[in-house]
matplotlib code that plots the C-alpha trace (Angstrom):
import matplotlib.pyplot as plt

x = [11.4, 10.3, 7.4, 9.1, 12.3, 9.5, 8.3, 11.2, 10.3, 6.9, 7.9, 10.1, 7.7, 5.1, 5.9, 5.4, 7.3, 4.2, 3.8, 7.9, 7.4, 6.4, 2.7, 0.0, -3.9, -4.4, -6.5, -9.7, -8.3, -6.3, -9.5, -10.9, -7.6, -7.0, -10.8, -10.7, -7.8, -8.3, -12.0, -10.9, -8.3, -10.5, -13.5, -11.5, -11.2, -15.4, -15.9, -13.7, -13.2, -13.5, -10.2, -12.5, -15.4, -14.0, -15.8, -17.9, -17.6, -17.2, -17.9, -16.6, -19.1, -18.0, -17.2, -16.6, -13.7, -14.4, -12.6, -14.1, -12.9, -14.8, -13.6, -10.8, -13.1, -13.4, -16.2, -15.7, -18.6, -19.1, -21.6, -20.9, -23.1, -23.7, -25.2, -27.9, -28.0, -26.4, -25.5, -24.3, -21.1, -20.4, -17.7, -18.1, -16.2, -12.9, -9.9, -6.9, -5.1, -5.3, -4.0, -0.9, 0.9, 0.2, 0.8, 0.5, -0.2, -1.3, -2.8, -3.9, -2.8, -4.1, -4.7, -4.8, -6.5, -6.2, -8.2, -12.2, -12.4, -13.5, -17.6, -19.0, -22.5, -24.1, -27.8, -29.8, -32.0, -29.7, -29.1, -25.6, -22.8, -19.3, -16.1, -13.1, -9.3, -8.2, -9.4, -8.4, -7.7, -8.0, -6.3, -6.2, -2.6, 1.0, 1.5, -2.1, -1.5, 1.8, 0.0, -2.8, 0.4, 1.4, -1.7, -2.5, 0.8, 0.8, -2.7, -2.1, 1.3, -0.3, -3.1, -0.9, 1.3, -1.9, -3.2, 0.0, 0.7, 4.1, 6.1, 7.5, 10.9, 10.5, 8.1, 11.5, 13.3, 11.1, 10.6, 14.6, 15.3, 12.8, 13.9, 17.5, 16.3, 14.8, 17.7, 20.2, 17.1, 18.4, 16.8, 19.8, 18.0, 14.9, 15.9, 17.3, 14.6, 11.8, 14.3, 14.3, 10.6, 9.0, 5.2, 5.7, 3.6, 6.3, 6.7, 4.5, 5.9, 9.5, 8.5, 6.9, 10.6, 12.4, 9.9, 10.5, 14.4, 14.5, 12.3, 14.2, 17.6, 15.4, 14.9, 18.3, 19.1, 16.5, 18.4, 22.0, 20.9, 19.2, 22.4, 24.7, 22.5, 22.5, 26.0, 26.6, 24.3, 26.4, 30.2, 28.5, 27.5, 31.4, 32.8, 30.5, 31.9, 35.5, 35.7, 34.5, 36.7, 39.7, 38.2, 37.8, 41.6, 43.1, 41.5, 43.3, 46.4, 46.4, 45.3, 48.2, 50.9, 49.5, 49.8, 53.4, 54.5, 53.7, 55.6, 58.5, 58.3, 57.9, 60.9, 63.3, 62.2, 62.8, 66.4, 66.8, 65.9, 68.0, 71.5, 71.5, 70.2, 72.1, 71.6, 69.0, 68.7, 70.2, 67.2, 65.2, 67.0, 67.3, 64.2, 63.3, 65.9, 64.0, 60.2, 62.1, 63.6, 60.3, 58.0, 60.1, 60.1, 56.4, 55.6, 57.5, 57.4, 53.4, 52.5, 54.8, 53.2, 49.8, 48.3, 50.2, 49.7, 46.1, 45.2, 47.2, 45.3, 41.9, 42.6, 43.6, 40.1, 38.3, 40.0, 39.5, 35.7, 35.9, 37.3, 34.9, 32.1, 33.7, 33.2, 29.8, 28.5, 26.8, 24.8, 21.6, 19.1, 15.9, 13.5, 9.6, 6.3, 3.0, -0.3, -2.4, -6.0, -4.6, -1.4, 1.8, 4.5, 8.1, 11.3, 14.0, 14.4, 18.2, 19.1, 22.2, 24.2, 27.5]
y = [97.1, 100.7, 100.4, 98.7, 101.6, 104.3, 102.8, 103.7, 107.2, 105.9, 103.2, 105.2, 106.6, 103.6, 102.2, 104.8, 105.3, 104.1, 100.8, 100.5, 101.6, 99.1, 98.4, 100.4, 100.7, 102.0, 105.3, 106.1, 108.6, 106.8, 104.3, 107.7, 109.4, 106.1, 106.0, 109.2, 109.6, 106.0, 107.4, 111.1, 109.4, 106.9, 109.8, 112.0, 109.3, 109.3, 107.6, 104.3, 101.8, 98.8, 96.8, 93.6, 94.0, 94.3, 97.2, 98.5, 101.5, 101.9, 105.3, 106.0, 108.2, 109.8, 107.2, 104.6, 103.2, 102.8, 100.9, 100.5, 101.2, 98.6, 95.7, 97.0, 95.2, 97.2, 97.8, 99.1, 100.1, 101.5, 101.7, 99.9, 100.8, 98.1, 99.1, 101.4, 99.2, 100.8, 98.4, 98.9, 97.0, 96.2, 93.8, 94.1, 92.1, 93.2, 92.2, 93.3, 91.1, 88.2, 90.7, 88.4, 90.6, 94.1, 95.5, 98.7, 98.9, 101.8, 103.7, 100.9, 99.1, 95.5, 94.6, 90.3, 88.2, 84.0, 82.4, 83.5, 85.1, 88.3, 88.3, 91.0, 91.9, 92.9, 95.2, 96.4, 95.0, 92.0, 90.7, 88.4, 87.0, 87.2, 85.7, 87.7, 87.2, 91.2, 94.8, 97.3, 100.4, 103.2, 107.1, 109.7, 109.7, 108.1, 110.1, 109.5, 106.0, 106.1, 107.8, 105.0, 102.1, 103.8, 104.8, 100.4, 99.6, 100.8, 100.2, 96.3, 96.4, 98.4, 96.1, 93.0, 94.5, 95.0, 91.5, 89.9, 88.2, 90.1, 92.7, 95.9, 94.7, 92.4, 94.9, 96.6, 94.1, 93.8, 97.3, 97.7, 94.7, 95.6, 99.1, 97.7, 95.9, 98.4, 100.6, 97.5, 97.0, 93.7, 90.0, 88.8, 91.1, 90.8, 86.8, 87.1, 89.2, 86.2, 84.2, 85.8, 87.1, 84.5, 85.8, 89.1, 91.1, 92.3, 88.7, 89.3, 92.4, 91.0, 87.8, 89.9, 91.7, 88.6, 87.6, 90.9, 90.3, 87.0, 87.5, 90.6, 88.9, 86.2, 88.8, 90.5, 86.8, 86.7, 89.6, 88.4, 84.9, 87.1, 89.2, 86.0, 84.4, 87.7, 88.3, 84.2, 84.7, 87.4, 85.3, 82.6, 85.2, 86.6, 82.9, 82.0, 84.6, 84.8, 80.6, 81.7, 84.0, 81.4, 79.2, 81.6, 83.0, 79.2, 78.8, 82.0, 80.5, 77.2, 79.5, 81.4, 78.6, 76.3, 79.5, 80.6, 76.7, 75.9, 79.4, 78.0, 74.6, 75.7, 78.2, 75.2, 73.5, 76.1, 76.5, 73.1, 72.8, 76.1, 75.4, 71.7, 70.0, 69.1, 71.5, 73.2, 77.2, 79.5, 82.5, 80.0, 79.3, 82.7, 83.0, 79.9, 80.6, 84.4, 82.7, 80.0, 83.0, 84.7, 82.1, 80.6, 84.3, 84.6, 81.7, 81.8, 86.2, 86.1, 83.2, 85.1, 88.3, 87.9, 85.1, 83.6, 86.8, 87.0, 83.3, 84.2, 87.0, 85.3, 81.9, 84.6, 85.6, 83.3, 81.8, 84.9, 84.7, 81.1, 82.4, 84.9, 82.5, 79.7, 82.5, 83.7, 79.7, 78.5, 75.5, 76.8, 74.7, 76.3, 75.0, 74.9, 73.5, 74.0, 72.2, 70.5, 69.2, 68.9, 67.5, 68.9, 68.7, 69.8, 69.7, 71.9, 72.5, 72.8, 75.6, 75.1, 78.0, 77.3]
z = [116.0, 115.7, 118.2, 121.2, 120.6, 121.4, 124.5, 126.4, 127.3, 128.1, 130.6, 132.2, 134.4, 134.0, 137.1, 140.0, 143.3, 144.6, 143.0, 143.9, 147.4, 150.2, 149.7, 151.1, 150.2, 146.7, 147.1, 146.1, 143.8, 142.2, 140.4, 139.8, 138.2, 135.8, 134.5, 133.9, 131.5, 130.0, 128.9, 128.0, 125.5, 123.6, 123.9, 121.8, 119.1, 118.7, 115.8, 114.7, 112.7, 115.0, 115.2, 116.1, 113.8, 110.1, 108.2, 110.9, 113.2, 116.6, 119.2, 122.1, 125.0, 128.3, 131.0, 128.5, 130.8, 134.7, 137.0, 140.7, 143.8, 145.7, 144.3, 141.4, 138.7, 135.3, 132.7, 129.4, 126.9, 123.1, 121.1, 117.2, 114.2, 111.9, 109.2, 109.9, 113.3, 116.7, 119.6, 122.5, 123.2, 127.1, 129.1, 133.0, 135.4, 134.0, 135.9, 135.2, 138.1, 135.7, 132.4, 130.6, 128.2, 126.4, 123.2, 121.0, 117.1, 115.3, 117.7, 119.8, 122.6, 123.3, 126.9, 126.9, 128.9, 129.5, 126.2, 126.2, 129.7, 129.0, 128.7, 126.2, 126.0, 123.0, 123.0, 120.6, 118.0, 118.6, 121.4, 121.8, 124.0, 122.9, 124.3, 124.1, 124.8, 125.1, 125.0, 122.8, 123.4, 121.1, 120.7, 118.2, 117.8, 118.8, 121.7, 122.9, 122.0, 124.1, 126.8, 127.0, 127.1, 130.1, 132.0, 131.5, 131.9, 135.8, 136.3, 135.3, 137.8, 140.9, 140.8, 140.4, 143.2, 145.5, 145.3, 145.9, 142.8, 142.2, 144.3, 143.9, 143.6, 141.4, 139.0, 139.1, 138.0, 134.6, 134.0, 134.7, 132.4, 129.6, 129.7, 128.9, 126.2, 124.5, 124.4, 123.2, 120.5, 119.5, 119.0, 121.5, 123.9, 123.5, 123.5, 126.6, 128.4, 127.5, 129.3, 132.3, 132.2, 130.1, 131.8, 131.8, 130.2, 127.9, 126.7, 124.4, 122.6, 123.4, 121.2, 118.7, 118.4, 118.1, 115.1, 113.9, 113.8, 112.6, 109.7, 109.0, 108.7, 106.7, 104.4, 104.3, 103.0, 100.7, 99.2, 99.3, 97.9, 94.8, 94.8, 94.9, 92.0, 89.7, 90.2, 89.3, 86.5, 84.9, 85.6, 83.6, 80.8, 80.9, 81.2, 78.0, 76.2, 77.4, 76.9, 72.9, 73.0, 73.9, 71.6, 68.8, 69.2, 69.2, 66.2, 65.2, 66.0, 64.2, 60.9, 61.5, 63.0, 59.7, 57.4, 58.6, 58.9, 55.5, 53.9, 55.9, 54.7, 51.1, 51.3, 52.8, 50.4, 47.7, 48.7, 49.3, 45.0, 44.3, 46.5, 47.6, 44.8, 41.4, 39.0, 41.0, 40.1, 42.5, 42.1, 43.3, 46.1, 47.3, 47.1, 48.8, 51.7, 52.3, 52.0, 54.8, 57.1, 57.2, 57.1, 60.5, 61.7, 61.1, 62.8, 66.4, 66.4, 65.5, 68.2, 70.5, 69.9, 69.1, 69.9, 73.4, 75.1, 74.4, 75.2, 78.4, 79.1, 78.1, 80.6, 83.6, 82.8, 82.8, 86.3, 87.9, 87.4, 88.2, 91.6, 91.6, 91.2, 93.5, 96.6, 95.7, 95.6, 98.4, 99.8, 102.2, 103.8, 104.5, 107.5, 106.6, 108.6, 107.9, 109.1, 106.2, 108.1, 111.2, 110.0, 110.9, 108.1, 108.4, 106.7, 105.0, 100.9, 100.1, 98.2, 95.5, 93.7, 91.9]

ax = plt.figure().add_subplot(projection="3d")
ax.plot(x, y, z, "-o")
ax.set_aspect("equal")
plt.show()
C-alpha cells in the first residue's frame, strides 16, 4: 500500500502535454532524451545483484538502455558475472507498444511483456537463449527508482499513443482515474479502477493493492480471532473459579443453616422440657427458650447477611461473564484452494468459539 501512495507525485507529470495533445511525430530527441536518462540511472547502480539470476551479479555500462528512432524498437544489455565467468546479457527487438502492466519494488521497476516474448541473448564462454516475460529496471535509490517509473511510464504511453493503440484522451482518463485512486488508497478503489481499466498497465499494481488490502484485513482478523479466543480463554478461567466459588459458599451455607437449625431445634426443645412439660425444670427451660431465640436468630440474620448476598453477588458474576463471553463467540468460515498434481481442491474450514 506504501509503494502505490508514492507514485502519485511521480505520475503526475508521467503523462506529458505532448502525449495529451493531438498527435504529432515523436522527435528525434525525444528517443535520444529517454535512452539517455534510462541508461544514466541504471549506470549509476554498476554493480548488482541480479533480481533474475539468484546469487549472481549483474553491471550496468554506458548506453545500456537505447531505444531507436527508426523504428521505436529497444535494446537493453548488461554484463552478469557468474562465478569467475562474465557474460554479456542482451534483448534486442524490444517493443514497448505491446508493454501490459508496470511495477516498482525495491528499487526496481518491472516493465512486462505478453508470456515469453522477450528474446535474451546470452555470450561468453556460454552461449544461450532465454525467454523472458519483463525487464527490470534498476536505480540506486527510491527517488531514482521513482524517476525510472516515470521516464517508462510515458515512454510506454507516447509510444502506445503513436501507434494508435490508445489516444490521448483516453491516457487521460487512466492516469486521471489511477491518480484518484492512489490518493483514496483504498482496496474499494483500487477495485473499482481494475474495473474500469482492467488492461491498463496499472492493472497490475492496482491488483497487487487489492491483494495487499485483503490479506491485510485477513490478518487484522487473524488478530481479533486470537484476541476473541484469549479473552474467552480467561472468562472460562474466572467462570471456573467464580462457579467454585458459588459452590464452595453454598456449602458454607448448609454448614451454617444445619448448625443454626439444629441450636434452634435443641433450644425449642429445651423449653418445651422446662415450661410445657410435667414437671419439667424451669432453668432448663430458660435456657432452652434463649439457645431457641438465638439459634432461630442465627439462622434467618446469618443467611441474610452473609451468605444470600454473597451467592447473589457470585451468580451476577458469573452471568456477566457469560454475557461477556456470549458477545465475544463467533462462528467464521474460512475459504481455502490449493492445487495438489494438477488437482484443484477448494473448500472452507469452519471456525467455532463459544
Amino acid at each position: 500500500m506504501n509503494t502505490a501512495k508514492t507514485i502519485i507525485t511521480i505520475l503526475l507529470l508521467a503523462i506529458t502535454q505532448f502525449a495529451f495533445a493531438q498527435k504529432e511525430p515523436i522527435p528525434y530527441e525525444w528517443f535520444e532524451e529517454k535512452s539517455e536518462i534510462i541508461s544514466g540511472l541504471q549506470m549509476r547502480v554498476g554493480l548488482a545483484e541480479s533480481k533474475y539470476y539468484s546469487g549472481e551479479y549483474i553491471r550496468f555500462w554506458k548506453d545500456n538502455f537505447n531505444i531507436s528512432y527508426s523504428d521505436k524498437l529497444a535494446s537493453s544489455y548488461v554484463t552478469m558475472k557468474k562465478g569467475d565467468i562474465e557474460l554479456t546479457l542482451l534483448i534486442e527487438g524490444i517493443d514497448f507498444t505491446e508493454a501490459t502492466g508496470i511495477a516498482q519494488e525495491n528499487n526496481t521497476v518491472y516493465v512486462y511483456f505478453p508470456e515469453n516474448s522477450l528474446t535474451l541473448q546470452k555470450y561468453g564462454e556460454e552461449n544461450a537463449v532465454e525467454k523472458r516475460t519483463y525487464l527490470d529496471f534498476y536505480a540506486t535509490s527510491k527517488d531514482e527508482s521513482d524517476k525510472m517509473l516515470s521516464e517508462l511510464y510515458d515512454l510506454v504511453t507516447l509510444l502506445k499513443i503513436d501507434k494508435g493503440l490508445m489516444t490521448a484522451q483516453e491516457a487521460k482518463q487512466q492516469h486521471d482515474k489511477w491518480k484518484n485512486t492512489i490518493e483514496t488508497n483504498t482496496e474499494s478503489a483500487y477495485a473499482s479502477f481494475l474495473r474500469d481499466f482492467p488492461n491498463s498497465l496499472f492493472s497490475g499494481m492496482a491488483s497487487a493493492q487489492v491483494a495487499q488490502f485483503r490479506q491485510a484485513e485477513r490478518q487484522r482478523q487473524e488478530r481479533l480471532r486470537v484476541e476473541r479466543e484469549k479473552q474467552i480463554a480467561e472468562l472460562d478461567e474466572r467462570l471456573a473459579l467464580s462457579r467454585a466459588s458459588l459452590k464452595y459458599t453454598k456449602q458454607k451455607q448448609a454448614l451454617w443453616l444445619s448448625i443454626t437449625g439444629a441450636v434452634a431445634l435443641a433450644g425449642g426443645y429445651g423449653a418445651y422440657q422446662g415450661f410445657i412439660k410435667e414437671g419439667g425444670n424451669h432453668n432448663v427451660g430458660i435456657i432452652g427458650g434463649v439457645g431457641a431465640v438465638m439459634g432461630t436468630t442465627a439462622f434467618f440474620a446469618g443467611n441474610s447477611m452473609l451468605y444470600k448476598p454473597d451467592i447473589q453477588a457470585i451468580r451476577q458474576r458469573i452471568y456477566n461473564y457469560e454475557q461477556e463471553k456470549r458477545q465475544l463467540s463467533y462462528i467464521e468460515v474460512v475459504p481455502y484452494s490449493h492445487s495438489v498434481m494438477g488437482n484443484y481442491y477448494a473448500g472452507a474450514t469452519i471456525r467455532i468459539g463459544f
